[in-house]
C-alpha positions as CSV (number, residue, x, y, z in Angstrom):
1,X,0.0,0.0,0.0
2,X,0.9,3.9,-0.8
3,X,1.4,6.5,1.7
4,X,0.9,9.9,1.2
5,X,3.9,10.6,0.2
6,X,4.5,7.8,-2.1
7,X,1.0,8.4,-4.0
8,X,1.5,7.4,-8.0
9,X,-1.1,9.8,-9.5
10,X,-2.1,6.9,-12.6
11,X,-4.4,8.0,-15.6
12,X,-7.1,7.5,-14.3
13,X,-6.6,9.3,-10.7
14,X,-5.1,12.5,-13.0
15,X,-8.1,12.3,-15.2
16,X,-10.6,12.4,-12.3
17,X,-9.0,15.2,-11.0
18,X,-8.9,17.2,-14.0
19,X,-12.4,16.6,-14.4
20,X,-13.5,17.5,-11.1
21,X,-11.2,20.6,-11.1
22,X,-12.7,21.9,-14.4
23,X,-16.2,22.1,-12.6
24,X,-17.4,24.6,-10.0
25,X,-20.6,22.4,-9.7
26,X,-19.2,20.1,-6.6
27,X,-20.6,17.0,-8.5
28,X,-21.4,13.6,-6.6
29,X,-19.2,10.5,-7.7
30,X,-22.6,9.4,-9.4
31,X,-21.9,13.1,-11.6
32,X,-18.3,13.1,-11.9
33,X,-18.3,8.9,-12.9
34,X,-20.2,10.4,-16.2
35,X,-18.2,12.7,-17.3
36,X,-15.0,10.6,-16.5
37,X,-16.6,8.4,-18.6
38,X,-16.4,10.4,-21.9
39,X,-12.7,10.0,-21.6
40,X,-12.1,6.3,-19.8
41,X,-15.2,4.7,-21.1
42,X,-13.8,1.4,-19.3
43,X,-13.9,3.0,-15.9
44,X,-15.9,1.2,-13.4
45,X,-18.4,3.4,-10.4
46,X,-16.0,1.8,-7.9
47,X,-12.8,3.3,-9.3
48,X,-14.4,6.9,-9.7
49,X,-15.4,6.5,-5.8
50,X,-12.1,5.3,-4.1
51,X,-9.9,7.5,-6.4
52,X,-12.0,10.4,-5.0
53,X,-11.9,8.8,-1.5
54,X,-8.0,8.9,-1.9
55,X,-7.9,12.0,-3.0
56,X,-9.9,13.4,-0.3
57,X,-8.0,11.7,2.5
58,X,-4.8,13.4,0.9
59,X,-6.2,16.8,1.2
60,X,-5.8,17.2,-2.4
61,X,-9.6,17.9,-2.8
62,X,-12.8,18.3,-0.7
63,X,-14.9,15.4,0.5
64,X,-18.6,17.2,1.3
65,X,-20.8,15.9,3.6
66,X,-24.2,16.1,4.7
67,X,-26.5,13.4,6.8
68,X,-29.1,12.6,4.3
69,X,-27.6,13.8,1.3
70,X,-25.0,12.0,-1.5
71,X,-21.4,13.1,-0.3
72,X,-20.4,16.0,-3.4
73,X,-16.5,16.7,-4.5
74,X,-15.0,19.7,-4.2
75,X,-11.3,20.3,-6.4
76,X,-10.8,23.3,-4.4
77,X,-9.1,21.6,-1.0
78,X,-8.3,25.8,-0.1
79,X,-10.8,26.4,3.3
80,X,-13.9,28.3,2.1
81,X,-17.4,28.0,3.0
82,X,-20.8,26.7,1.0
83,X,-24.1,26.8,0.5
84,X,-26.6,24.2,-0.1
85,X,-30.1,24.6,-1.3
86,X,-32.5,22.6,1.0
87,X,-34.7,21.7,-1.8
88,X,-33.1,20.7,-5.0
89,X,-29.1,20.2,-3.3
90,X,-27.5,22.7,-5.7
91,X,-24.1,23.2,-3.8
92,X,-22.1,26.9,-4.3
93,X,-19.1,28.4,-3.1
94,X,-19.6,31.0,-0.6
95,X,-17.4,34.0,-1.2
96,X,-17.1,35.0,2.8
97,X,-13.9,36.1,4.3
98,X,-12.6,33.0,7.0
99,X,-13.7,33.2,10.2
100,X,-10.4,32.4,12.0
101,X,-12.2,33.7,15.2
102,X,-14.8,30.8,15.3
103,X,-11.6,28.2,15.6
104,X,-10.1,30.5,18.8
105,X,-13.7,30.4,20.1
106,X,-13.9,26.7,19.6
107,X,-10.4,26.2,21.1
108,X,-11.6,28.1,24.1
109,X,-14.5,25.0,24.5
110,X,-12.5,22.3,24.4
111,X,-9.4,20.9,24.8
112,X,-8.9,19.6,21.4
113,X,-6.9,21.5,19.0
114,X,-8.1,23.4,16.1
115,X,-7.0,22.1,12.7
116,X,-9.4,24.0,10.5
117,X,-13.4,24.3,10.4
118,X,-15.6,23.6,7.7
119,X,-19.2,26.0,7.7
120,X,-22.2,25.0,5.5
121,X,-25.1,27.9,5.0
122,X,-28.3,26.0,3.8
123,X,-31.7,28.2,1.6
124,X,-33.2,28.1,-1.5
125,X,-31.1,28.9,-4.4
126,X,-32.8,31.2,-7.6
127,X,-34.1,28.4,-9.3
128,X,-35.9,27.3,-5.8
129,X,-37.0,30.3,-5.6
130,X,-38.5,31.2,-9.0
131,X,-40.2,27.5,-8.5
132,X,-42.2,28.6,-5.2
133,X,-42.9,32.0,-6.3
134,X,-44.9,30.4,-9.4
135,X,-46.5,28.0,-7.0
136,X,-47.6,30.3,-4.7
137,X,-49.2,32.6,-7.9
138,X,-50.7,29.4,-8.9
């Protein structure tokens, strides 16, 4: 087995990558399997999800998660914040400056250290929206 250090980034790892990097979407395996697809036609579901697991555990990209909803990518591994739409699961990059002051508060709490925070905002996005405005006028 590899360690971090040792990692051999194959074809099909770099493609994955490439693909999910390209994307500002934060697609699910299930989304970024398809379009890996187009180039590796061979590739199997299982592939797509382990390379990304890998990936993720390496800090190379962003694993999110949510209870009840599929786990999305992320190819930005930088700490920034997002937000979900409760209704359809659209997932965007929040542009808000990092709240380093959260972590000292945290710190304060407990007596674990700090690494780094991850913050999730949830609401409708515009599509949401427009979809419930017309259902109310309806």
């Amino acid at each position: 087995m590899n360690n971090d250090s040792t990692l051999r980034i194959t074809k099909q790892r770099q493609i994955i990558l490439d693909e999910l990097m390209r994307v500002t979407s934060h697609p699910t395996a299930d989304d970024l399997y398809q379009m890996v697809r187009q180039k590796l036609p061979r590739i199997s579901l299982g592939t797509v999800y382990r390379n990304l697991e890998t990936l993720a555990g390496l800090g190379m990209i962003q694993k999110l998660e949510v209870a009840g909803t599929q786990k999305r990518f992320d190819g930005n591994a930088a700490t920034h914040y997002h937000i979900r739409c409760q209704r359809c699961g659209r997932v965007d990059d929040l542009d808000l400056r990092l709240n380093t002051d959260l972590e000292k508060a945290a710190a304060e709490k407990t007596r674990f250290t700090i690494l780094r925070h991850r913050l999730e905002f949830t609401g409708l996005c515009p599509e949401c929206q427009k979809l419930n405005a017309q259902a109310e006028e309806a």
